[in-house]
C-alpha positions in Angstrom: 0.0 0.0 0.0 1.1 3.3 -1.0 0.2 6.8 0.4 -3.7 7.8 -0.9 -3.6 11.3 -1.9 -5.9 14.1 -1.2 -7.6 15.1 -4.4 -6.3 18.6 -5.3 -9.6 20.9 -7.1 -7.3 23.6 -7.5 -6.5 24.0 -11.2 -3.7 25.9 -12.7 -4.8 27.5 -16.6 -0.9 27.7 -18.7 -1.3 30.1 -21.2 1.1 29.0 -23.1 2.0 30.5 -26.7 3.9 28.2 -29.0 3.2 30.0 -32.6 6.4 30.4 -34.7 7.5 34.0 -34.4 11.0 35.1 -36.3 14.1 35.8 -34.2 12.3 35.6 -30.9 13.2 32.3 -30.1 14.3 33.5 -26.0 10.9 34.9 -25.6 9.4 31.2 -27.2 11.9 29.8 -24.7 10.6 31.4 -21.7 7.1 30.9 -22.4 7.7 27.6 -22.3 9.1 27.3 -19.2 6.6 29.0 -17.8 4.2 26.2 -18.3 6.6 23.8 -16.8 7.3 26.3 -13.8 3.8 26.2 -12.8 4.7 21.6 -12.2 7.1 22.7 -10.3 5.2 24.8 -8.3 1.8 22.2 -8.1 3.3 18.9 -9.0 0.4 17.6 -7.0 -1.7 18.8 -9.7 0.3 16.6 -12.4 1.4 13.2 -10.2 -0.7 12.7 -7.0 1.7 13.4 -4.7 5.7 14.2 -3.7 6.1 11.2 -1.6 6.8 7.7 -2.6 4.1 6.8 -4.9 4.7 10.4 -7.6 8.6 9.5 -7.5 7.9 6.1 -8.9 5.2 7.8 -11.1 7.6 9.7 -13.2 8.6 5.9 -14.5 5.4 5.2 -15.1 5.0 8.2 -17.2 8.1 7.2 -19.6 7.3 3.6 -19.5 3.3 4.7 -20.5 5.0 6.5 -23.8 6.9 3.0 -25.2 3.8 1.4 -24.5 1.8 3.4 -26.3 4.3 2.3 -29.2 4.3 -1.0 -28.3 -0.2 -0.8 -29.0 0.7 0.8 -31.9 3.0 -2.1 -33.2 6.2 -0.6 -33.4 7.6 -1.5 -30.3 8.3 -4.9 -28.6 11.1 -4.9 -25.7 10.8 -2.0 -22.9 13.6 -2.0 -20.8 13.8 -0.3 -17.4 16.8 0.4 -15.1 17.7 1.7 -11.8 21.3 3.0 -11.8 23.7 2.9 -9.0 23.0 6.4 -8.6 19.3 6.4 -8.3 18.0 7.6 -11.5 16.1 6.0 -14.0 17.0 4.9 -17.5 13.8 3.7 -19.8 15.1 2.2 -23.2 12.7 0.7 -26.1 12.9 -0.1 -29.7 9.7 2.1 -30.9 10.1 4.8 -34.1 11.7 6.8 -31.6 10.3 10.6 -31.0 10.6 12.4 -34.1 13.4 14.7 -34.5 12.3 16.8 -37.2 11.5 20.5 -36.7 7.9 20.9 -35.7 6.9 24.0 -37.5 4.0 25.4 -35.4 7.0 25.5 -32.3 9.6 26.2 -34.1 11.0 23.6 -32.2 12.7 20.2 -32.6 9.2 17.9 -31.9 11.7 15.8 -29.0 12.3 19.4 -27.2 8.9 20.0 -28.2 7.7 16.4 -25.8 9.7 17.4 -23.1 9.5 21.1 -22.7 5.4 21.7 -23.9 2.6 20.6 -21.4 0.1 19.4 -23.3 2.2 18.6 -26.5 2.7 15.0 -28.0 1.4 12.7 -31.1 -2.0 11.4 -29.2 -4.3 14.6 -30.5 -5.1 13.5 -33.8 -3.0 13.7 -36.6 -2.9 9.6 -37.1 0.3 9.5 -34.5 -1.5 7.1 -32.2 -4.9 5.1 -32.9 -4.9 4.4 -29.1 -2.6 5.7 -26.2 -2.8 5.9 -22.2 -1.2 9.3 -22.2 -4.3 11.2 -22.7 -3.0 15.0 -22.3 0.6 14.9 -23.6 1.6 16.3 -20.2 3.4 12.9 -18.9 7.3 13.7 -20.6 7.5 16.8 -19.8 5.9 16.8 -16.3 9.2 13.9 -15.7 11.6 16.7 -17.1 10.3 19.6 -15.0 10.5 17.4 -11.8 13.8 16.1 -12.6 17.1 17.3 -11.5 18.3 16.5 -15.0 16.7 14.6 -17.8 19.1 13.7 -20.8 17.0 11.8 -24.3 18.9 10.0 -27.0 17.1 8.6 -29.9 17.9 6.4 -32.5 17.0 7.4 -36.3 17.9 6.7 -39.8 21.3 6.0 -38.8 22.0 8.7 -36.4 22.3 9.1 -32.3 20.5 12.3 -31.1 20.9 13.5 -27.3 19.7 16.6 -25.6 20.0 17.3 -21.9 17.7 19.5 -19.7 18.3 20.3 -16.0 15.3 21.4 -13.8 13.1 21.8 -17.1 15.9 23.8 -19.0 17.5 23.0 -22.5 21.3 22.7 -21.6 22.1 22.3 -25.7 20.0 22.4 -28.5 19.1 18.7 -30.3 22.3 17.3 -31.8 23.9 14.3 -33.4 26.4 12.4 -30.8 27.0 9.3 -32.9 25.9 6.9 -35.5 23.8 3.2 -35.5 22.4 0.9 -37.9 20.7 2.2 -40.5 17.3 0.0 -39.5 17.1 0.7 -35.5 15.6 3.1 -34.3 14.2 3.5 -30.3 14.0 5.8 -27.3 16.3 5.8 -24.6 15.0 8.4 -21.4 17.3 9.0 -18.4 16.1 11.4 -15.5 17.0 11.7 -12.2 14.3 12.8 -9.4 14.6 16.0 -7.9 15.6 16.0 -4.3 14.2 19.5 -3.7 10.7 18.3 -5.1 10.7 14.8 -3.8 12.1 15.8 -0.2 10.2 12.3 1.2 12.7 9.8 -0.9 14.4 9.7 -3.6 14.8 6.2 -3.7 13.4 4.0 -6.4 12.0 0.7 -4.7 11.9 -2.6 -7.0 9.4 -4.4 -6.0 7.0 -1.3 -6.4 8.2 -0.9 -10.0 7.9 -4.9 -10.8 4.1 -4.9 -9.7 3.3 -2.3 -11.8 5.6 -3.2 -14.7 4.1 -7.2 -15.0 0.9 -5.7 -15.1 1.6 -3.5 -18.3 3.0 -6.9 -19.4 0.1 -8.3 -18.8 -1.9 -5.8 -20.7 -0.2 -6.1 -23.7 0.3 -8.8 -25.6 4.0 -10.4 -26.4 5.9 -7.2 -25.1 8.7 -8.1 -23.6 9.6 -5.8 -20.1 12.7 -5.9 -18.9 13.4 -4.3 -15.1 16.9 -4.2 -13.9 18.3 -2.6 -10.4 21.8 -1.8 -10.8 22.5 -0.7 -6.7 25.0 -2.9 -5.6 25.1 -3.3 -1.7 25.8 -5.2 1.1 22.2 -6.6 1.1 22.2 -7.0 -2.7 26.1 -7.6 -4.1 24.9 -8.4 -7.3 22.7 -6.6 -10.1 19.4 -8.3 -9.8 17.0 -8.7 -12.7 13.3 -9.5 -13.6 11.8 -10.1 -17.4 8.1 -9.9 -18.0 6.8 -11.4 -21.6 3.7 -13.1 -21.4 2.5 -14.3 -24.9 -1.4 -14.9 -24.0 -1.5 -11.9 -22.1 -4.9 -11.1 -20.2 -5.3 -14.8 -20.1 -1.9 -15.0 -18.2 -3.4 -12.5 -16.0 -5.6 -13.9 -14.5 -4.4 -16.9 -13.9 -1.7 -15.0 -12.2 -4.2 -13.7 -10.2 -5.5 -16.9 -8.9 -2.5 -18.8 -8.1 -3.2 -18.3 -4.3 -6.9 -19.9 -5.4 -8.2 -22.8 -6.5 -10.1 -22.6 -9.9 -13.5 -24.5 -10.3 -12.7 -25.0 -13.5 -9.4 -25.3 -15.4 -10.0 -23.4 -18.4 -9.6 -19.6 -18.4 -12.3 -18.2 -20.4 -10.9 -15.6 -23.4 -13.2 -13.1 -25.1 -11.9 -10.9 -27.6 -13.4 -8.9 -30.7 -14.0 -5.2 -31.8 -17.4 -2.9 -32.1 -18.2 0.4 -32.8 -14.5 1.0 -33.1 -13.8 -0.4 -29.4 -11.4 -3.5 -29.2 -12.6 -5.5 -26.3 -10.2 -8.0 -23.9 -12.4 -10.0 -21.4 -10.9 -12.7 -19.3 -12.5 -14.6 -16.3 -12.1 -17.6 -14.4 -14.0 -18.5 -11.2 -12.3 -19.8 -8.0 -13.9 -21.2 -4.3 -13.6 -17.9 -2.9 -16.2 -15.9 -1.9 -15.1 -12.3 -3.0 -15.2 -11.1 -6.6 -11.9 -9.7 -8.2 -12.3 -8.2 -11.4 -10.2 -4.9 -12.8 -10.7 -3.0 -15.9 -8.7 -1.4 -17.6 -8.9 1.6 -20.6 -6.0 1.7 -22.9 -4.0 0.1 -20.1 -4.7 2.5 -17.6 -6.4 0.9 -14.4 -9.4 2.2 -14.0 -10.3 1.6 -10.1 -13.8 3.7 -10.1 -14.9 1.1 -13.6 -17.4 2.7 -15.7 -19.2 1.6 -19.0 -16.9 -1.3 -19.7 -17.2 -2.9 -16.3 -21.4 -2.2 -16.8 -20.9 -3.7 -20.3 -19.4 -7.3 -18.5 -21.5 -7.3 -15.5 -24.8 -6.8 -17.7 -23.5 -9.9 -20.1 -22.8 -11.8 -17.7 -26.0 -11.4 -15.2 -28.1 -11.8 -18.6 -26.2 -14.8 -19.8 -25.7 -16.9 -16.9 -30.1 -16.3 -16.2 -30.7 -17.2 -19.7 -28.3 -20.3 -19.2 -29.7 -21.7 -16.4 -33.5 -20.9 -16.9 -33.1 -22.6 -20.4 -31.9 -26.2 -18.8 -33.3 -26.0 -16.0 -31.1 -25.2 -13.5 -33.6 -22.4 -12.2 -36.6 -23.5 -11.5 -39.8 -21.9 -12.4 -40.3 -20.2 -9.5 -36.8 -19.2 -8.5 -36.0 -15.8 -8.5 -33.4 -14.8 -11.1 -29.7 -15.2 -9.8 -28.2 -11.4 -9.2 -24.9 -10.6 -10.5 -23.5 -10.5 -7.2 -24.7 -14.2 -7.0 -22.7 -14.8 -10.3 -19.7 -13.1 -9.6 -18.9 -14.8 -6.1 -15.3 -16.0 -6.7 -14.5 -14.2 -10.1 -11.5 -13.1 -11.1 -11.6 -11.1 -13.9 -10.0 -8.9 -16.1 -11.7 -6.2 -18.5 -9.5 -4.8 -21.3 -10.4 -1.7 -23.7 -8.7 -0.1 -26.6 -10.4 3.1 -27.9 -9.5 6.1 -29.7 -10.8 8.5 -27.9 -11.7 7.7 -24.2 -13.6 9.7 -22.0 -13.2 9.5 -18.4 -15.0 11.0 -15.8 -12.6 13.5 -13.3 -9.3 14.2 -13.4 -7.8 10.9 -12.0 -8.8 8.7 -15.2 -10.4 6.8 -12.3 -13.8 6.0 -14.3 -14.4 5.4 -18.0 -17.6 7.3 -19.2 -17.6 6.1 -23.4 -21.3 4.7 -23.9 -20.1 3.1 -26.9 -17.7 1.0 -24.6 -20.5 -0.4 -22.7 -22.2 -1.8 -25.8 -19.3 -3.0 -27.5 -18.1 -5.0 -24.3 -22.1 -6.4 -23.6 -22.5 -7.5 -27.1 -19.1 -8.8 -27.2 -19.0 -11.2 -23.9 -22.6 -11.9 -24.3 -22.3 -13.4 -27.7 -18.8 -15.4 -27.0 -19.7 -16.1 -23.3 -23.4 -17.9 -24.6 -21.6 -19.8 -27.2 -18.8 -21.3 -24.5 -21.6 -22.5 -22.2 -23.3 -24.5 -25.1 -20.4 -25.9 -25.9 -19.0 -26.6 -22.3 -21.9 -27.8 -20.1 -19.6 -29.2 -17.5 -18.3 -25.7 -16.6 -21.8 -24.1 -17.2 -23.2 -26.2 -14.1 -19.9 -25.7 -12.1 -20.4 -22.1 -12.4 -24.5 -22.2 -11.7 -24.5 -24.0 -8.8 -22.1 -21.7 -7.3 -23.9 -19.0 -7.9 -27.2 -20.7 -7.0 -25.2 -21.4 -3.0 -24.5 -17.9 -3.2 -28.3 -16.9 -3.3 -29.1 -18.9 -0.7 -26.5 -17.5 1.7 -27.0 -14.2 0.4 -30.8 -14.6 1.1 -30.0 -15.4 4.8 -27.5 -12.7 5.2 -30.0 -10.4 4.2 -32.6 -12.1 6.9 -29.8 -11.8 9.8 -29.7 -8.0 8.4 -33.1 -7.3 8.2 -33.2 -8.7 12.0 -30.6 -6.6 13.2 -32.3 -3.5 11.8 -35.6 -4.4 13.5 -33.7 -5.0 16.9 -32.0 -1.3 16.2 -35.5 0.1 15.2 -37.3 -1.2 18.8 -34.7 -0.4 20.7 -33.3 2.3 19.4 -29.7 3.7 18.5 -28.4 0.2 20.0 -24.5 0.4 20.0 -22.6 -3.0 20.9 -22.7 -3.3 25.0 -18.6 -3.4 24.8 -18.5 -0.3 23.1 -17.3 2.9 25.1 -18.6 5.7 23.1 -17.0 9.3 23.5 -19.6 12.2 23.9 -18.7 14.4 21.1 -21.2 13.2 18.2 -19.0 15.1 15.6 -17.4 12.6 13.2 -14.9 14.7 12.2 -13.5 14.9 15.6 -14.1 10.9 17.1 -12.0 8.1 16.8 -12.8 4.8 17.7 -10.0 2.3 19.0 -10.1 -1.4 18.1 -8.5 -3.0 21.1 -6.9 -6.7 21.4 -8.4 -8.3 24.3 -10.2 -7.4 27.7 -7.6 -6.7 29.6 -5.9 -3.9 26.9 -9.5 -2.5 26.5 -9.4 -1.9 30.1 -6.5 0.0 30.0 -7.4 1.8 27.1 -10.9 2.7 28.6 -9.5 4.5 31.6 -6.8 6.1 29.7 -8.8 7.3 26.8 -10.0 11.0 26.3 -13.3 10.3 26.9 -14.8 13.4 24.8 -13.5 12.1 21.8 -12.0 8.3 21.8 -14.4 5.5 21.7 -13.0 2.2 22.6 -14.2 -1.5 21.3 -12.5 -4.3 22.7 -12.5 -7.7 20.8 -12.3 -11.1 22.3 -9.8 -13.1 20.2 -9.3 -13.6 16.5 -12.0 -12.0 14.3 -13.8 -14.5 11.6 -11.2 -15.1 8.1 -13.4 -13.3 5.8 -11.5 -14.3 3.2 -12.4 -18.5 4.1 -16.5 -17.2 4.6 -19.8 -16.2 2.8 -21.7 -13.5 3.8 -24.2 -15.0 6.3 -21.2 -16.7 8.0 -20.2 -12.9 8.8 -23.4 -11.1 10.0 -23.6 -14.3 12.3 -19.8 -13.1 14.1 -20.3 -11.2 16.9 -17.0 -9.1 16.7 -17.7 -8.1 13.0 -21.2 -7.3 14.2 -20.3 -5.3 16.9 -17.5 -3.1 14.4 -20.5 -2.8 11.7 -22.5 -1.3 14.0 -19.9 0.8 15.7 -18.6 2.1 12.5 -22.5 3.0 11.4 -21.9 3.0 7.6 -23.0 -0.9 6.8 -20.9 -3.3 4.6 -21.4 -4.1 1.3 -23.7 -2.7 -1.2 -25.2 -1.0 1.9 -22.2 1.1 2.9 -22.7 4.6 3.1 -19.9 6.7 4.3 -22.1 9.3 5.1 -22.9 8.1 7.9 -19.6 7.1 9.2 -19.3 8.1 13.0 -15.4 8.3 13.6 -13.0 9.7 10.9 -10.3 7.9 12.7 -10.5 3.9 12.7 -7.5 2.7 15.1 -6.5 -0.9 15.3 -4.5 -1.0 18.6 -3.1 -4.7 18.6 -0.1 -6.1 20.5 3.9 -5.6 18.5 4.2 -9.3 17.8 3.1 -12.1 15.5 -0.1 -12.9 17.2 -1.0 -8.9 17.1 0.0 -8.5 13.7 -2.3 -11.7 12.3 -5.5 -10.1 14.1 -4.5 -6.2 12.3 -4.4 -7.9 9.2 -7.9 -10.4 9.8 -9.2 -6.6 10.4 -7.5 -5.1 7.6 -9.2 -8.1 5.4 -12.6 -7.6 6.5 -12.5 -3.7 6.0 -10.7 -4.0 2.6 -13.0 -6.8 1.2 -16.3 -5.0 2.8 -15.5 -1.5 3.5 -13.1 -0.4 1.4 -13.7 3.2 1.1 -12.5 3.9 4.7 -9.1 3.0 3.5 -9.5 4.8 0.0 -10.4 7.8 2.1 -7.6 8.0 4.7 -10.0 6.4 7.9 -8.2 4.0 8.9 -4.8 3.6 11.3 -2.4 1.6 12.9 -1.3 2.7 16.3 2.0 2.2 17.3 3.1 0.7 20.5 6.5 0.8 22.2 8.6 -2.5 21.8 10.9 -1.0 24.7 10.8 1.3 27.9 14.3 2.2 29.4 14.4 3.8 32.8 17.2 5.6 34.0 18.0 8.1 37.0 13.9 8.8 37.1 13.8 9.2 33.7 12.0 7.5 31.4 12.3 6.7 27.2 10.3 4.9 24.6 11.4 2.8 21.9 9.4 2.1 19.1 12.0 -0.2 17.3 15.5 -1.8 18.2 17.5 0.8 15.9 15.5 3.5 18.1 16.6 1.5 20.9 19.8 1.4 19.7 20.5 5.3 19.1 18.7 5.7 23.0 21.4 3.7 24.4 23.9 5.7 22.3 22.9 8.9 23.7 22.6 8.4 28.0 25.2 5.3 27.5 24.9 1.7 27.9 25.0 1.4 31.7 24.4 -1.4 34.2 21.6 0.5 35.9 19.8 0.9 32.5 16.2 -1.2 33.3 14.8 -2.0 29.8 11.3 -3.3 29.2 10.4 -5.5 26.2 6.7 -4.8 25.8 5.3 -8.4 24.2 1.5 -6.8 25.3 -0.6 -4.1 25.4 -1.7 -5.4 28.5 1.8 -5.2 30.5 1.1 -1.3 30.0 -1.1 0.4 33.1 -3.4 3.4 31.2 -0.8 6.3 32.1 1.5 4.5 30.0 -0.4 3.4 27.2 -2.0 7.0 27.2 1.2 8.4 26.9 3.0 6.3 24.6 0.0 5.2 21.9 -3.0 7.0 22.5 -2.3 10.7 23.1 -2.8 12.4 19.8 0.6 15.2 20.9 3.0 12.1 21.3 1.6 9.3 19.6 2.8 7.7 16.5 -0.1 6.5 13.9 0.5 4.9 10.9 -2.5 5.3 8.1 -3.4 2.5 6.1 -3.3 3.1 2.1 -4.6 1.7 -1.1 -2.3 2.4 -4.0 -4.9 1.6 -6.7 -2.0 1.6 -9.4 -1.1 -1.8 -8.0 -4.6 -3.0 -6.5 -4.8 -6.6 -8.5 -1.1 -7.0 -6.5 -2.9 -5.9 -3.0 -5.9 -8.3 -4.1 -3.4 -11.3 -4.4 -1.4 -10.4 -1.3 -4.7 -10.6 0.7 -5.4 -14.2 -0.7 -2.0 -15.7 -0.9 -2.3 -14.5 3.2 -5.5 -15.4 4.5 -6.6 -18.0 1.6 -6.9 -21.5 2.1 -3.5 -22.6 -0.1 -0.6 -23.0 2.2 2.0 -23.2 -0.7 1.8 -20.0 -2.1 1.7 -18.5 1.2 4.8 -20.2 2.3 6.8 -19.1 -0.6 5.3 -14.9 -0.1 6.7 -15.4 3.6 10.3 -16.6 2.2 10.1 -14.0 0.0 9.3 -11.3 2.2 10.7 -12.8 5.7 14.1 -10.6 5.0 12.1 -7.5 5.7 10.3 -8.1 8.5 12.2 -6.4 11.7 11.5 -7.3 15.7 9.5 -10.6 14.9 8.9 -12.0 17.9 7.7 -15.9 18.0 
């Protein structure tokens, strides 16, 4: 998870004048940099954030533009690579940008990419039938943030470089050396500004491989290549990951379900073109009980969906009904299945090319192109009817599923219906173990989830009662990852959150009428702590997801360590804090350190003072970085699914950086 950004309404108009006037190329000049002054001023505006998630943006940016060659055929092999000194170098074997003076500028069209917002081959003019980079802003936004930015590109024989520091032409475009006569390509190399990106500067590889497979993914038989050149005493030799999947979306999602097990082995493939919209569909369904299915709009993820995602869910609710009412696996006076019903334990993926997509905001969040809803209904409904005919076997498989899923969906909706009678006779009823704070402003509550009686004790009489509510939980929550959704409205704990939290789960969530803005899990610093946070973390992500999307939700955290000397008293919250503690008053006999394994070896002064005071207090909030959300999907499965391989291998993987486990 990456840091969720606040969305910035502010809005910066560049008037920015690019006609070709004679002898006045300084003035051009300037007027150009305006426009990449006012990124540099806002780059909120342009990538999301400054912290970790816009630094490795700026690859995505470059990356986006050799992809966009690689959909329009010219381009097969992407290479990315962090070098020893942290900047970036993005190499593929496209056209390469055109060097050639673009006459409305005045300009050479490269300096032209990287120095113009708004300027690039994807407005018309037959450069791109389909491209991600829908404003032309991403190449130069990754100049203007960079500390330097240098571009060689290979053409009709020739090498061409031009450097630019801060935004800033160094040298004009110019020949540096020759190649064969037949390659041609792009090679980018920036480096981040430090004075921009004050949070990091530091590329992390894993963050770019997620999102680098999934391009992979997305586009047929491109080969992407991701290299990290850092050499250290934790890594001593270059490592290197290739990404080349020849059936693409297909690949996906079985990808996607390693961690599950398919009901079926075949991964169904859909694939065809309408109303000038080429449509990808793939889907497979899996004994979960939670539905995974992404969309995507010229390979950009669209989180929010829109008209494609309506498109598939309308085939498939249609088709699956028609299916089973025409052999009889519905009887005649059986409700229709619901698409919910259908889609428990989907994976899918939904993939659109079009030429001119339309989304709805800023973000490219949600896809609003009516003509993509039809082409993608018409599409999967046509293909999807014919597979079923032809495979009966699955057809059933996939019936009967969903035909369970009514069933427990109908008593989950009794259990619900009951609780809201109970709430209606009785009134406001909040869980007995809840202790509410008096302020009924949302905006200033938070509500602690405590580990255990004896911490909620503590946390009750510490607590500022005006504001901080506290709900104790008695062991382990339910796995809602191993449960339907009547198993859940049956558990008392999730119950007792639900109703605590006020907004429902599900399709009845409504963060309106959410009644704490903060959402603490308090839980102990060890391994049994850290496997209830993340059973809580499941159930909110796979039922409430929204709190997370919209910053509500926290991990506090606890002190590992208390040392105590001459009266005085410090807190630790790791062993390198520990360490630099020791440093500074000296390692002495009459040192008394604590290990804290509990929150319940704390009396209420000290867990007031070191975890739930909001002056001292550290809180760590929980983020979605939607980017990479299939990834987060699979982490969630491959850690509280029912497969113990795949689980096994994720903790090898990731064992080397976990610090202070405790076992």
């Amino acid at each position: 998870m990456s840091e969720l950004n606040e969305k910035i309404e502010e809005t910066v108009e560049d008037t920015l004048d690019i006609s070709p006037v004679e002898n006045e190329y300084g003035a051009d000049q300037i007027q150009i940099l305006e426009g990449l002054e006012a990124v540099r001023k806002r780059p909120g505006m342009y990538i999301g954030t400054t912290a970790s998630r816009g630094l490795h943006h700026l690859v995505y940016e470059i990356v986006d533009n050799s992809v966009d060659e690689a959909l329009a055929g010219y381009c097969n092999t992407i290479t990315v690579t962090i070098n020893p000194d942290n900047s970036v170098t993005v190499v593929d074997n496209g056209r390469g940008i055109p060097v050639g003076i673009n006459h409305k500028a005045g300009l050479p069209a490269v300096e032209v990419v990287f120095t113009v917002l708004h300027a690039g081959g994807k407005f018309g003019g037959g450069g791109y039938k389909v491209s991600g980079g829908l404003h032309g802003v991403g190449a130069s936004v990754v100049n203007a943030l960079s500390d330097w930015l240098e571009v060689e590109i290979c053409t009709d024989g020739k090498i061409y470089k031009q450097r630019y520091e801060r935004g800033h032409v160094c040298y004009p475009l110019k020949v540096v050396g020759e190649c064969e006569k037949e390659k041609t390509g792009t090679k980018v190399t920036f480096k981040p500004d430090a004075t921009i990106f004050t949070e990091t500067t530091v590329y992390e590889f894993d963050v770019l491989k997620q999102r680098l497979r999934e391009m992979a993914f997305l586009t047929k038989a491109l080969r992407i290549v991701l290299r990290d050149e850092r050499i250290s005493e934790e890594m001593p030799e270059p490592k290197e990951r290739e990404f080349y999947y020849e059936g693409g979306i297909k690949e996906f999602v079985k990808y996607l379900n390693k961690s599950k097990t398919p009901l079926y082995e075949d991964v169904l493939y859909f694939e065809g073109k309408r109303n000038n919209v080429y449509v990808e569909v793939s889907m497979q369904h899996n004994d979960s009980f939670n539905e995974s299915a992404f969309s995507f709009v010229n390979n950009i993820n669209t989180p929010e969906g829109g008209t494609h995602l309506v498109g598939f869910r309308n085939a498939l609710t249609k088709t699956f009904n028609d299916y089973a009412r025409k052999f009889k696996l519905l009887k005649d006076n059986e409700p229709n299945l619901t698409g919910e019903d259908i889609r428990e334990g989907l994976t899918a993926i939904i993939s659109v090319k079009i030429e001119d997509p339309q989304f709805e905001g800023q973000t490219k969040q949600k896809l609003g192109n009516s003509e993509a809803r039809a082409a993608v209904d018409g599409i999967v409904s046509e293909q999807l009817t014919y597979f079923l005919e032809q495979n009966p076997t699955i057809a059933k498989s996939i019936c009967e599923k969903s035909i369970l899923a009514q069933r427990a969906r109908d008593a989950a909706r009794k259990a619900r219906d009951l609780t809201r009678r109970k709430t209606a006779l009785e009134g406001a009823a909040l869980p007995g173990k809840l202790a509410d704070c008096s302020d009924k402003d949302p905006k200033n509550c938070e509500i602690y989830i405590v580990e255990g009686d004896s911490a909620g004790g503590s946390a009750k009489t510490a607590r500022s009662r005006a504001t901080q509510a506290i709900l104790p939980l008695r062991g382990k929550i339910l796995n809602v990852e191993k449960a339907r959704l009547d198993k859940i409205y049956a558990n008392a704990e999730i119950k007792a959150m639900i109703t605590a939290f006020g907004t429902g789960i599900h399709d009845d969530f409504d963060i309106e009428k959410l009644r704490y803005h903060k959402i603490i899990l308090m839980t102990d610093a060890d391994v049994d702590g850290a496997h209830i946070a993340t059973l809580l973390l499941t159930f909110i992500y796979r039922f409430m997801p929204e709190l997370i999307k919209q910053g509500h939700v926290y991990l506090a955290m606890p002190p590992l360590y208390k040392l105590e000397k001459n009266k005085k008293v410090w807190y630790a919250y790791s062993d390198e804090e520990l360490d630099n503690i020791l440093k500074e008053v000296g390692r002495d006999q009459n040192n008394r350190i604590q290990r804290y394994k509990g929150l319940g070896e704390m009396d209420a002064e000290q867990l007031w003072e070191t975890t739930m005071d909001p002056e001292r207090r550290i809180l760590k909030r929980v983020i979605i970085d939607e980017e990479a959300e299939s990834e987060l999907d699979l982490t969630f499965t491959t850690l509280m699914g029912d497969k113990v391989e795949p689980r096994r291998e994720f903790i090898e993987e990731n064992a080397k950086f976990v610090k202070n486990l405790d076992i």
